[in-house]
Backbone bond lengths (Angstrom), bond angles and torsions (degrees), N, CA, C in turn:
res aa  C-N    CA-C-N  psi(-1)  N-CA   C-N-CA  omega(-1)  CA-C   N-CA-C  phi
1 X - - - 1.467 - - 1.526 109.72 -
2 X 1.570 130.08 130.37 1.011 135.19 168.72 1.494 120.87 -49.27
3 X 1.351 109.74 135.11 1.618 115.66 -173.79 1.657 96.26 -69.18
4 X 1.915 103.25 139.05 1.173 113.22 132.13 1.419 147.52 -60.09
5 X 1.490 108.23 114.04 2.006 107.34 -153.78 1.819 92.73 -115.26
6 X 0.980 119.76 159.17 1.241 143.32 -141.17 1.843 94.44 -88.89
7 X 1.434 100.00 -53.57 1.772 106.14 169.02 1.551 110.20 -95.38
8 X 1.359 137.81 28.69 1.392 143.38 112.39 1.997 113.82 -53.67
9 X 1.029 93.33 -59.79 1.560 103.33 -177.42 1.865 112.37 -45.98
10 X 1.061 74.10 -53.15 1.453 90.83 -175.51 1.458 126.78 -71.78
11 X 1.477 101.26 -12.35 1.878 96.79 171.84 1.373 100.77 -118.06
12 X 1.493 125.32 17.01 1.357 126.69 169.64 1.925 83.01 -90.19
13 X 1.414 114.34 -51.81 1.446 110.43 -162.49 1.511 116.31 -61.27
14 X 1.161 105.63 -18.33 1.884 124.02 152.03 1.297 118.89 -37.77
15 X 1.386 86.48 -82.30 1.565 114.05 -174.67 1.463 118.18 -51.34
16 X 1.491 122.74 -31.48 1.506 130.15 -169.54 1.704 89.54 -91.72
17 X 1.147 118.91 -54.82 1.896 96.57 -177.24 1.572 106.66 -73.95
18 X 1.433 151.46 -0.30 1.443 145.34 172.30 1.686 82.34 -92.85
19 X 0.717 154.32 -85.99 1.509 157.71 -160.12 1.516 107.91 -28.45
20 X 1.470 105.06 -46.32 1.470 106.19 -171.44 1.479 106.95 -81.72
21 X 1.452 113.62 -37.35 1.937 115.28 173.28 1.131 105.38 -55.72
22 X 1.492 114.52 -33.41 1.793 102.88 -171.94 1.824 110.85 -78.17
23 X 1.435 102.79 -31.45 1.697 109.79 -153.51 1.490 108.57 -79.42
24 X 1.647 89.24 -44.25 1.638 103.63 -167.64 1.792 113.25 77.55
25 X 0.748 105.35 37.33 2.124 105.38 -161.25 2.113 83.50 -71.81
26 X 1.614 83.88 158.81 1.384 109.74 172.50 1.725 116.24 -118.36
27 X 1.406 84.75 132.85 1.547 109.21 -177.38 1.163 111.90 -123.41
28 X 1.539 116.81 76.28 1.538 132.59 160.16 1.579 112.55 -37.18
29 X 1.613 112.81 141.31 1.201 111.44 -157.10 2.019 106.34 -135.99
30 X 0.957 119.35 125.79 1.574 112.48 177.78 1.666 97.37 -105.15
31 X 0.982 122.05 88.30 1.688 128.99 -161.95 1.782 122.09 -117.04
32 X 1.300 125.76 151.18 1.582 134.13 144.92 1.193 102.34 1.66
33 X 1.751 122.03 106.94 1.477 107.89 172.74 1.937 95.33 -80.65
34 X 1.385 138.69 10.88 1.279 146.01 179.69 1.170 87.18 -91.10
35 X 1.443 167.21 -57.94 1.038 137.55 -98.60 2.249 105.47 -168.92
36 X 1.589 77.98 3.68 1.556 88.34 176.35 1.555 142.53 -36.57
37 X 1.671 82.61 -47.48 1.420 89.48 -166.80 1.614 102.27 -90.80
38 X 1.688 115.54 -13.36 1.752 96.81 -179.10 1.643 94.89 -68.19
39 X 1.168 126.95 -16.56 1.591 112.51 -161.84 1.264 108.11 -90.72
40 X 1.152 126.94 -41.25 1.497 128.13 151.77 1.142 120.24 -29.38
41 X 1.859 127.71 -60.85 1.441 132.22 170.99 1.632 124.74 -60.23
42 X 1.470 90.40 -25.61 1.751 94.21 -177.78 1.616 96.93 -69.04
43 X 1.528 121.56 -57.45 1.069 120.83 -130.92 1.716 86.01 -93.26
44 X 1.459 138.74 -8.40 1.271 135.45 135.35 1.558 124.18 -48.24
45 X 1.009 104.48 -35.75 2.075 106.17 177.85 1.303 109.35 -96.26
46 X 1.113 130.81 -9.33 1.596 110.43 158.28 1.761 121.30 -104.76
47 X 1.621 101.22 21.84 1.857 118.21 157.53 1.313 91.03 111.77
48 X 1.818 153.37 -16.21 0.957 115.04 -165.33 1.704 118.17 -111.11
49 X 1.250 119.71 -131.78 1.909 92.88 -161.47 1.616 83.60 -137.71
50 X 1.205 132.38 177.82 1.248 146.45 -171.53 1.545 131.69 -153.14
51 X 1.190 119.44 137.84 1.476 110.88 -164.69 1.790 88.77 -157.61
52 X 1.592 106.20 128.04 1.560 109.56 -177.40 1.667 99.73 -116.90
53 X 1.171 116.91 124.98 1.706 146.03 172.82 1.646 122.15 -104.28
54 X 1.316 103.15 141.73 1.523 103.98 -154.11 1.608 79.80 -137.59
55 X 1.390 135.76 -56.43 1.600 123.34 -137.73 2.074 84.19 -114.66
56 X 1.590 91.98 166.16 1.507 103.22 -161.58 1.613 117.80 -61.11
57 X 1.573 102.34 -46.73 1.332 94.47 173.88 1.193 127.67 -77.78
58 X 1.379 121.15 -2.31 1.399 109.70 175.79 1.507 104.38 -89.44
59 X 1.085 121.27 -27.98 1.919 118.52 167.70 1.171 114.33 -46.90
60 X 1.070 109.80 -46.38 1.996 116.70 174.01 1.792 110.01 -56.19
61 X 1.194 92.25 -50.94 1.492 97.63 -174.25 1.430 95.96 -71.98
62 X 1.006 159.38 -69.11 0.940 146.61 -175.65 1.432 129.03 -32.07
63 X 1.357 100.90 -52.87 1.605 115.20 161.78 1.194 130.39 -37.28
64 X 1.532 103.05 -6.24 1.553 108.49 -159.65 1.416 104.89 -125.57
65 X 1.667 109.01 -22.38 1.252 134.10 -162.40 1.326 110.27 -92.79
66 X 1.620 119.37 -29.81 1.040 130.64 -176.78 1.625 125.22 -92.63
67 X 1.443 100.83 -166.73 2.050 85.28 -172.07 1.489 72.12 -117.55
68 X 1.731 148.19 -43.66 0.807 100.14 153.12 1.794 101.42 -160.68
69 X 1.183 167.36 -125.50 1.317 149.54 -127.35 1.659 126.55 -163.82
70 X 0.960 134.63 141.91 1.736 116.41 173.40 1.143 92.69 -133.80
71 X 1.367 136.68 148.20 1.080 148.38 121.27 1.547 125.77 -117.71
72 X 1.445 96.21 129.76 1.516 124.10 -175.05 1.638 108.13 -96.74
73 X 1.651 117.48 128.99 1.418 117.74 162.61 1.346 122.67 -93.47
74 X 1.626 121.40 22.00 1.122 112.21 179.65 1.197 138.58 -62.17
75 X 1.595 123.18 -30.29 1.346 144.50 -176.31 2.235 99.82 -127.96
76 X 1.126 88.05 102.70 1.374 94.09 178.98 1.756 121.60 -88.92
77 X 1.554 107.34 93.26 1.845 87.42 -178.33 1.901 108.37 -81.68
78 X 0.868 114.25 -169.21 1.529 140.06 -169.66 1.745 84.65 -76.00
79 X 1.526 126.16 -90.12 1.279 127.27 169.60 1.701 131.86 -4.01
80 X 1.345 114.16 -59.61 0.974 126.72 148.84 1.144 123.38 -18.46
81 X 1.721 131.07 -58.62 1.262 118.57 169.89 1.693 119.07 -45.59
82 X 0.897 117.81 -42.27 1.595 125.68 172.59 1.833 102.45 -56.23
83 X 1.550 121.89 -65.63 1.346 128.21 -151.60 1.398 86.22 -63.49
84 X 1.743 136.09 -77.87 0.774 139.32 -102.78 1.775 99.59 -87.10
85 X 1.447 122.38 -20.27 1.181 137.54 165.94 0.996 131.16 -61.97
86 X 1.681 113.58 -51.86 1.415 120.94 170.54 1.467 111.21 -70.54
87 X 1.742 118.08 -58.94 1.575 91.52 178.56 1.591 131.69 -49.31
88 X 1.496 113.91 -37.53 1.420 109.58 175.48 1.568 114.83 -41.23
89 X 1.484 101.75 -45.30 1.543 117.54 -165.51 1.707 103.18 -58.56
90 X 1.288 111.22 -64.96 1.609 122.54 167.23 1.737 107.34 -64.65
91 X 1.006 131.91 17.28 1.725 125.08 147.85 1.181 96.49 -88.62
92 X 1.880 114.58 -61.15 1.584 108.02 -151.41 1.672 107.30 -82.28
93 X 1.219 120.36 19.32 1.333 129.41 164.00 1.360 132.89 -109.97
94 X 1.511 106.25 -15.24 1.402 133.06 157.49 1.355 122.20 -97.64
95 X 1.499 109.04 16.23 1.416 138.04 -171.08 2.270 100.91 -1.44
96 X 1.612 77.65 63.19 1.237 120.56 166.28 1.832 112.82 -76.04
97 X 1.388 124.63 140.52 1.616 122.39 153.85 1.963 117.40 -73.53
98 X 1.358 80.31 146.00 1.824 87.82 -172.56 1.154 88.59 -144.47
99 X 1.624 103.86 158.84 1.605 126.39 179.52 1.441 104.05 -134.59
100 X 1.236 130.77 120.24 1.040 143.95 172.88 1.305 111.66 -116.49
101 X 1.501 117.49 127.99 1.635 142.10 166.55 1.339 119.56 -114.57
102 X 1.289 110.21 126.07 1.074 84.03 -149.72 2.000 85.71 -126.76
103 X 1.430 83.43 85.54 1.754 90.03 -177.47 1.747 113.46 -85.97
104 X 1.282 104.46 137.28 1.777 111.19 160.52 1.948 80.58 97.45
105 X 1.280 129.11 30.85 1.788 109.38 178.16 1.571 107.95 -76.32
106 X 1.217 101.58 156.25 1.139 118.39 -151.28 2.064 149.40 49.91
107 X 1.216 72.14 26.13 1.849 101.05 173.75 1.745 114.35 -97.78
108 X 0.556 110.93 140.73 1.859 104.66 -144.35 1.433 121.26 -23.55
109 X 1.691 98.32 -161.49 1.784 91.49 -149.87 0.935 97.93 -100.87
110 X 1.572 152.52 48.20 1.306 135.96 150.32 1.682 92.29 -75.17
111 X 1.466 101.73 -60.20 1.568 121.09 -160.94 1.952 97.28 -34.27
112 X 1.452 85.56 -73.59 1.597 102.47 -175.76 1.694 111.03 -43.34
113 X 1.496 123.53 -32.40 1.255 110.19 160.51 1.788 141.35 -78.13
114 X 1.341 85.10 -17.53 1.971 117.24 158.39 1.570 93.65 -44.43
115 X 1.344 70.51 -90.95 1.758 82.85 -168.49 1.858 140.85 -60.03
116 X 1.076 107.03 -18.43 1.479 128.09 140.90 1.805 121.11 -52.73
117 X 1.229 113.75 -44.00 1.575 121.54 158.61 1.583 112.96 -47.13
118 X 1.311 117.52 -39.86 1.665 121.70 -157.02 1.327 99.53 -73.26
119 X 1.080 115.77 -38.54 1.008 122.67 -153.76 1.615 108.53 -69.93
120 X 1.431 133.89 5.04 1.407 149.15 149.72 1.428 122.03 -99.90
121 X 1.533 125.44 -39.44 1.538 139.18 153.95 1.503 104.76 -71.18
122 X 1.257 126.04 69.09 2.056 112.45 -170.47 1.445 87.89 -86.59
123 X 1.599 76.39 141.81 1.548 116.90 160.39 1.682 107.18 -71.15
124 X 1.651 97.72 150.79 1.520 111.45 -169.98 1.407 107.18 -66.77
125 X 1.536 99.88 -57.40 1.608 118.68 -175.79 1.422 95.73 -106.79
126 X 1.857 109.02 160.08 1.708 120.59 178.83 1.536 82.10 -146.38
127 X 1.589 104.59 104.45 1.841 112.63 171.31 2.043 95.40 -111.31
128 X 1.320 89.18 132.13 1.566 99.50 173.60 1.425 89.31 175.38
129 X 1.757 95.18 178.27 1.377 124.79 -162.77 1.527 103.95 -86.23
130 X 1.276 118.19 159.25 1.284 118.55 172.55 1.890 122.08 -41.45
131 X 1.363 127.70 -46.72 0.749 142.09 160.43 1.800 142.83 -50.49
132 X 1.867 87.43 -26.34 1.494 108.16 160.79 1.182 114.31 -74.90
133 X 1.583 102.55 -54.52 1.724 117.93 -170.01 1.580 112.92 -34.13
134 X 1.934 96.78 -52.21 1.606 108.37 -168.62 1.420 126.12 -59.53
135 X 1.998 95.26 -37.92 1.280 105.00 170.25 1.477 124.86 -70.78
136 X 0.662 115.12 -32.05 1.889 129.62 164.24 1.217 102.25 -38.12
137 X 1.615 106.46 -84.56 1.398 108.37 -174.21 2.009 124.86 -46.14
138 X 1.239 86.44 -21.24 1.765 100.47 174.66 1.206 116.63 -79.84
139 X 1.479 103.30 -38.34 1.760 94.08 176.00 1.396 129.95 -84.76
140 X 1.324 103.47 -12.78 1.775 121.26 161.31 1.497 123.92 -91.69
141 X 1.791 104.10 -3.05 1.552 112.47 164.02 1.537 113.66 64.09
142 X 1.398 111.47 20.59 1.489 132.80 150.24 1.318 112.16 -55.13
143 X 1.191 117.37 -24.82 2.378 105.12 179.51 1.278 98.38 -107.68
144 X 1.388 91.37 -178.01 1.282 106.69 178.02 1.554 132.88 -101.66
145 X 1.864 102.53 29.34 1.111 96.71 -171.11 1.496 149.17 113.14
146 X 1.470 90.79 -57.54 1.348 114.59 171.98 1.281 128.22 -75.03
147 X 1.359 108.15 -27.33 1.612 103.09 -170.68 1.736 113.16 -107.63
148 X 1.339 119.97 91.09 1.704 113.66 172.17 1.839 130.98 -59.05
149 X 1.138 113.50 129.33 1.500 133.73 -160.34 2.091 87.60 -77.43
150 X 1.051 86.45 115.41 1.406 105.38 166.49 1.751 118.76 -86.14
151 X 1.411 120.04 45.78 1.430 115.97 -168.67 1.360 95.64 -92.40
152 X 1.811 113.78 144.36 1.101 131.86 175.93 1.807 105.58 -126.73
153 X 1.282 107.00 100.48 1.711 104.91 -176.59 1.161 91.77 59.07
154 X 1.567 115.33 -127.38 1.314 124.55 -142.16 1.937 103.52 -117.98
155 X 1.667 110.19 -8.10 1.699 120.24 144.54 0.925 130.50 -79.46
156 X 1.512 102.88 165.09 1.506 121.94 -172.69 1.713 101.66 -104.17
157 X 1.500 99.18 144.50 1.391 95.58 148.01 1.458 126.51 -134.74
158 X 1.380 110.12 14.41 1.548 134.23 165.38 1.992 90.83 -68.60
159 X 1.287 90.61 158.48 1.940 115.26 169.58 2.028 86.17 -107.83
160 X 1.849 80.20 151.04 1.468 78.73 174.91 1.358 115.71 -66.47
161 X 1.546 123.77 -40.75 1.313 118.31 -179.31 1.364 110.87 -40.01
162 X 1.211 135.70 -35.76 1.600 109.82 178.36 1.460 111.29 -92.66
163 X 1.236 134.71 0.62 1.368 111.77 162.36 1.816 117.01 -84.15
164 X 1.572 132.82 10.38 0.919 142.94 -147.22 1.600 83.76 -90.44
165 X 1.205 159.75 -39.75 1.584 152.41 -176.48 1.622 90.68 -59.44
166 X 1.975 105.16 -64.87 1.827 107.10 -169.05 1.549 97.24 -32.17
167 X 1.693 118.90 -75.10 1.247 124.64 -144.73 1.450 96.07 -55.57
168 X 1.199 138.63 -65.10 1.502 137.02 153.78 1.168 109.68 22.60
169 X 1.459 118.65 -104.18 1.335 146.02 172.30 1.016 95.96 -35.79
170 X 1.583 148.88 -91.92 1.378 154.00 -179.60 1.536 95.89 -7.66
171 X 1.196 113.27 -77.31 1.579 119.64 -166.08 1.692 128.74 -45.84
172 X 1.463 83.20 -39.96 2.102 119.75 179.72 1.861 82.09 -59.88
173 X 1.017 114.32 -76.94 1.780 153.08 -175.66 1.758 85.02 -8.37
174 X 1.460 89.31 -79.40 1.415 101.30 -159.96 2.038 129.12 -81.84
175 X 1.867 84.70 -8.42 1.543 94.21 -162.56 1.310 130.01 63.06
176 X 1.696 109.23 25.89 1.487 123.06 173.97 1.152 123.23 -116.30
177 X 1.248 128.15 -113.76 1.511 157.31 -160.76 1.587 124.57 -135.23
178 X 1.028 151.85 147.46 1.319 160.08 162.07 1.588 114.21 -115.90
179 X 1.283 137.89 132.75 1.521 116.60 164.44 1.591 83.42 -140.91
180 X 1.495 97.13 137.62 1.475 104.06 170.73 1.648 115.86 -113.20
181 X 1.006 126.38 109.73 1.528 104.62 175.13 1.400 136.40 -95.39
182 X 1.348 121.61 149.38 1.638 140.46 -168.00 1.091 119.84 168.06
183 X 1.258 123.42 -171.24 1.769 129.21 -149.49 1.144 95.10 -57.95
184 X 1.899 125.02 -57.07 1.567 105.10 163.92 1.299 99.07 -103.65
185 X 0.992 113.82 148.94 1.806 134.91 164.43 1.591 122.60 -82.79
186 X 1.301 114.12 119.06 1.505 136.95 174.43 1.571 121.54 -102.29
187 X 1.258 88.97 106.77 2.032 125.06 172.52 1.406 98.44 -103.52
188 X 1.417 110.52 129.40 1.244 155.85 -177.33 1.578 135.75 -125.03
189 X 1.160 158.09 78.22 1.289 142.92 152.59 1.591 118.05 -64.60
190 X 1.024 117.20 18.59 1.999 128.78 -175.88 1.340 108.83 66.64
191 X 1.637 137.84 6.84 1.112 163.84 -164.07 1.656 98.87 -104.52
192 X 1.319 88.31 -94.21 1.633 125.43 -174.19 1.786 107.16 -80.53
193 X 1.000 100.43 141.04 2.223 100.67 153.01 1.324 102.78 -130.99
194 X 1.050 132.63 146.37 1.353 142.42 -171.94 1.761 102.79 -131.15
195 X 0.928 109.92 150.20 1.421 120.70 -172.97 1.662 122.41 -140.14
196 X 0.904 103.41 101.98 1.673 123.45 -160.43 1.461 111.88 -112.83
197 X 1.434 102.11 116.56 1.544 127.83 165.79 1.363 128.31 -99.76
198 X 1.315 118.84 139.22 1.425 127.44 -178.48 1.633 103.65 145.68
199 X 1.341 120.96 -142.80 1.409 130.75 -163.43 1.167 105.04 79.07
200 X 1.963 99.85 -160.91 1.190 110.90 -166.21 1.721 87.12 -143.09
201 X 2.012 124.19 165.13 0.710 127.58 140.64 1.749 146.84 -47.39
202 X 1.771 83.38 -34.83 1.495 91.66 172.19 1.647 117.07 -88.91
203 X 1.248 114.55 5.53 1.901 96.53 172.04 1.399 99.62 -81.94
204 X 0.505 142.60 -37.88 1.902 127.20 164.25 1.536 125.67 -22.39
205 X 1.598 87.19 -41.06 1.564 92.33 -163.77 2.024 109.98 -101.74
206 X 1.702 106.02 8.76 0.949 115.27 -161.64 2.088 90.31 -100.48
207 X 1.164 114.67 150.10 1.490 112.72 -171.22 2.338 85.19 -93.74
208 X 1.233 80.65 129.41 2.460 71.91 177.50 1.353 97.94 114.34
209 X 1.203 150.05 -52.28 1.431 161.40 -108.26 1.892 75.17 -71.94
210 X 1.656 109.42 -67.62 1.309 101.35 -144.17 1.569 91.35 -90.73
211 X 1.602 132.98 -20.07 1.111 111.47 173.87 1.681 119.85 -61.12
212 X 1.437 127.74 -53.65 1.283 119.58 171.88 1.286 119.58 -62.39
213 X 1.339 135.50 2.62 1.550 141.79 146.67 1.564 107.43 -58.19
214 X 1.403 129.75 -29.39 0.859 113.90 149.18 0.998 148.19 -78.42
215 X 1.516 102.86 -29.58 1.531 114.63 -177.98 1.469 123.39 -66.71
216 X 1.733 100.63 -12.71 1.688 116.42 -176.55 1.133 108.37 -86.09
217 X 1.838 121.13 -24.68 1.381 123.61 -175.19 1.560 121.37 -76.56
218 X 1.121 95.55 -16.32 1.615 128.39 178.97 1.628 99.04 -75.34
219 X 1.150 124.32 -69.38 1.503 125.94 166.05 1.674 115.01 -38.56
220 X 1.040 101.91 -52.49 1.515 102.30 175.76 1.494 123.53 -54.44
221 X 1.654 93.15 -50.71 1.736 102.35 -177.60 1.403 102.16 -70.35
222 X 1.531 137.40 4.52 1.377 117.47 164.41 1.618 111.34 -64.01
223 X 1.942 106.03 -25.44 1.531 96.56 -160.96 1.478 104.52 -118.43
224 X 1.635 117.93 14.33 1.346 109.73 -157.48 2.066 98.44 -154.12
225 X 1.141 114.82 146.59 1.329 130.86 177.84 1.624 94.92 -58.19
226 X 1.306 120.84 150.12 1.764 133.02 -131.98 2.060 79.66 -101.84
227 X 1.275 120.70 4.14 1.719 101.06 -173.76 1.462 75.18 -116.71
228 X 1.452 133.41 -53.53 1.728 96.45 173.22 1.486 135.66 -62.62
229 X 0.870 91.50 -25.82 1.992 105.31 -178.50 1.544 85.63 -45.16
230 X 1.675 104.44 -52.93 1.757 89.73 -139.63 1.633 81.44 -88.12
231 X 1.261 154.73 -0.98 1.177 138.15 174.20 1.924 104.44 -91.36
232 X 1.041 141.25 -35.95 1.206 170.92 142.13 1.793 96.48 -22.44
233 X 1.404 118.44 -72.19 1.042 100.63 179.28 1.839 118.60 -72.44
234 X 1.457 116.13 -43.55 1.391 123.12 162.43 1.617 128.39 -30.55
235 X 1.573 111.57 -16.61 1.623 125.02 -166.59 1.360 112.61 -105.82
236 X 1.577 99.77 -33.01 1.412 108.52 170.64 1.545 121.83 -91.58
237 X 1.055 125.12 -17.29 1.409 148.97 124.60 1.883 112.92 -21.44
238 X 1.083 111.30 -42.53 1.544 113.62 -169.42 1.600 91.30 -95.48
239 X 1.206 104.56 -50.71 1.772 117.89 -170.16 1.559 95.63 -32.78
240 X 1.430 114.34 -63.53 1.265 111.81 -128.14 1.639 92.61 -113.15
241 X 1.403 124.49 -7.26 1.469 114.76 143.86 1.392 124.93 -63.63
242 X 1.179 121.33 -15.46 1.806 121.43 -175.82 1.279 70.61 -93.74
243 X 1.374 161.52 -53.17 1.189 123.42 -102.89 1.650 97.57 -111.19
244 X 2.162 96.87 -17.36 1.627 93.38 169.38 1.504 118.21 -104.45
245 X 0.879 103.54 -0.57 1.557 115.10 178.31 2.000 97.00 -71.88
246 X 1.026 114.27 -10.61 1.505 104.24 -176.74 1.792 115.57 -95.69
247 X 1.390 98.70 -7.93 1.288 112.50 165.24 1.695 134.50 -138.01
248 X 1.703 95.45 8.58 1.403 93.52 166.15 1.810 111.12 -95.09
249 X 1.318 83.40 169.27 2.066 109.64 -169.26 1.473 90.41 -100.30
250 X 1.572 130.28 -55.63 1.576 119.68 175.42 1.381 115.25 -129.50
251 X 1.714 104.22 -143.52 1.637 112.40 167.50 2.046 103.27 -66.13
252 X 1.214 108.05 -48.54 1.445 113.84 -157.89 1.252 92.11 -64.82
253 X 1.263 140.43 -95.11 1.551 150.64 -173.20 1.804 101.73 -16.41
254 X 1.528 108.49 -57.90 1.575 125.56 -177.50 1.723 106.03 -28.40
255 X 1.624 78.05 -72.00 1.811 103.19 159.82 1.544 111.65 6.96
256 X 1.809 97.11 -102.08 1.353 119.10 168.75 1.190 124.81 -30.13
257 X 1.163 115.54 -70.61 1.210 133.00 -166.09 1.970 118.33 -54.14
258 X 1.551 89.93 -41.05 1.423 111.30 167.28 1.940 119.96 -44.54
259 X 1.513 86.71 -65.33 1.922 102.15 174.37 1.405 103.76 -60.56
260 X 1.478 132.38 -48.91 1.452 118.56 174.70 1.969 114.59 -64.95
261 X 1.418 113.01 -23.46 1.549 97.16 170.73 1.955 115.22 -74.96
262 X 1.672 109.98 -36.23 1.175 107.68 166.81 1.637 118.47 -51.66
263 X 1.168 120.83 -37.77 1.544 139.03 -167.62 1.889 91.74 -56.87
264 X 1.254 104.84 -69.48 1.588 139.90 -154.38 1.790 101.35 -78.59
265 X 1.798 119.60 -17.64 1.228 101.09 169.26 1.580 131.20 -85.69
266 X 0.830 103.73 155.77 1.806 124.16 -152.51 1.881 87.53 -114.49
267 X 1.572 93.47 145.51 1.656 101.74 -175.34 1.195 116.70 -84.80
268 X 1.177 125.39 -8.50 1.445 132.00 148.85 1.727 122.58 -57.97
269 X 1.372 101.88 -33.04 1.715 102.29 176.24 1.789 116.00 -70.20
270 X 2.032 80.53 -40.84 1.537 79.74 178.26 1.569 144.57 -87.47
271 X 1.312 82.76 0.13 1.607 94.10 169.75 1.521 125.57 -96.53
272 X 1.497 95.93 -6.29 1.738 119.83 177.57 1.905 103.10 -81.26
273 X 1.583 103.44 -19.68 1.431 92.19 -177.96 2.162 109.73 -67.43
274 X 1.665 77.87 149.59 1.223 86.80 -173.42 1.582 136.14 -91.79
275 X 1.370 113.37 111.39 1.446 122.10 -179.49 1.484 120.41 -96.34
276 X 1.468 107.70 167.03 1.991 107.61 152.49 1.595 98.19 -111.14
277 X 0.840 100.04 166.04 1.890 125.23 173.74 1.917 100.62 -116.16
278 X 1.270 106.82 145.87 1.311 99.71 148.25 1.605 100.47 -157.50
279 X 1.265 130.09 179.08 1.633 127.95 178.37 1.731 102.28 -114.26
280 X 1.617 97.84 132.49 1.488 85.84 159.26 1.005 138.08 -151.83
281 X 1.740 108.70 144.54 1.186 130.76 -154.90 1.828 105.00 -24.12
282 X 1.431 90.86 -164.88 1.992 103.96 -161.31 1.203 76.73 -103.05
């Protein structure tokens, strides 16, 4: 198999944000009723279209409707047990892209039985925090054991460097993507890890930051293979936190300012963001 090269990466990471300004593709979303509407707006300002689903048959339809899917476990209703099964089922049968986040794991057992399901319907992309990643990989019995997931609610208290084996496995797991986020951010296809710098101080403090990080990767993977999507969306993500952090006063202003740098980035900026590559071993 041909090596992944650093300016390969980078004119796919071109190509997936010009693709999406031109296409407009839709990435139906079962999402954070906290955090809805930044993911809706994000995934409108970097060109693509949005549609949020709650009840079963419209997840299906969607699945079908879309280029390709997000679902978020942040806010778990009762319903959900019904949606969240069948759409997976009608992605991985419409051998459709999906993004799964899988925020709040291990907080009771509907969630934990959600997400225990995926793990046969896999999701394309797996975006979460170091602390999600680990637990993921633990509850699908992908590690080895050794390493315990420090999740608090919906934080981390793992560093990404140690979820970098989970995301591994995760990636191997699913034949997709991994994105982990933190100060630097770790992209994965179980191949490659990529390591990405930039952001801002204030997405931390913004409530959405990392859910519409997914919801953008989802947009992407309508037009792009599931290790650029999720690096592709992760770059523009960094872009456009430096880029509001240079003129916001707080979290709120940041806010704004943030969706107008996603709006305003150009695929030349985002493929200029700066990563490492490395390969790893079997």
């Amino acid at each position: 198999m041909k090596k992944t090269t650093k300016e390969a990466l980078r004119r796919e990471i071109r190509d997936a944000v010009r693709l999406v300004r031109e296409k407009n593709p839709m990435a139906p979303s079962v999402t954070n009723t906290v955090t809805i509407n930044l993911v809706a707006n994000a995934q409108l300002a970097v060109g693509g279209s949005a549609a949020m689903v709650y009840l079963a048959d419209e997840g299906e339809a969607m699945a079908a409707l879309g280029g390709a899917m997000y679902i978020n476990m942040g806010t778990i209703l009762p319903v959900y047990a019904e949606t969240l099964p069948r759409t997976a089922k009608a992605l991985s049968e419409q051998e459709k892209s999906w993004v799964l986040d899988p925020v709040g794991i291990g907080v009771g057992g509907l969630r934990t039985s959600l997400l225990q399901g995926f793990r046969a319907d896999k999701p394309t992309i797996i975006r979460g925090n170091a602390s999600e990643i680990i637990a993921l990989a633990t509850l699908w019995e992908l590690d080895d054991g050794k390493t315990a997931s420090g999740v608090r609610g919906v934080d981390a208290t793992d560093s990404v460097e140690s979820a970098r084996a989970a995301a591994v496995a995760l990636a191997r797991h699913t034949g997709g993507a991994v994105a982990v986020s933190g100060p630097t951010d770790l992209v994965t296809d179980g191949k490659s890890v990529a390591w990405a710098e930039g952001g801002s101080r204030f997405l931390p403090m913004i409530t959405g930051a990392g859910c519409s990080l997914g919801g953008v990767a989802a947009i992407y993977a309508c037009v792009a293979r599931p290790f650029v999507a999720a690096l592709t969306a992760t770059a523009i993500y960094n872009y456009a936190g430096a880029e509001a952090e240079k003129s916001a006063q707080g979290p709120a202003s940041f806010q704004t300012a943030f969706l107008d740098a996603l709006y305003q980035a150009t695929p030349e900026a985002v493929g200029a963001q700066p990563f490492t590559l490395e390969t790893v071993g079997k």
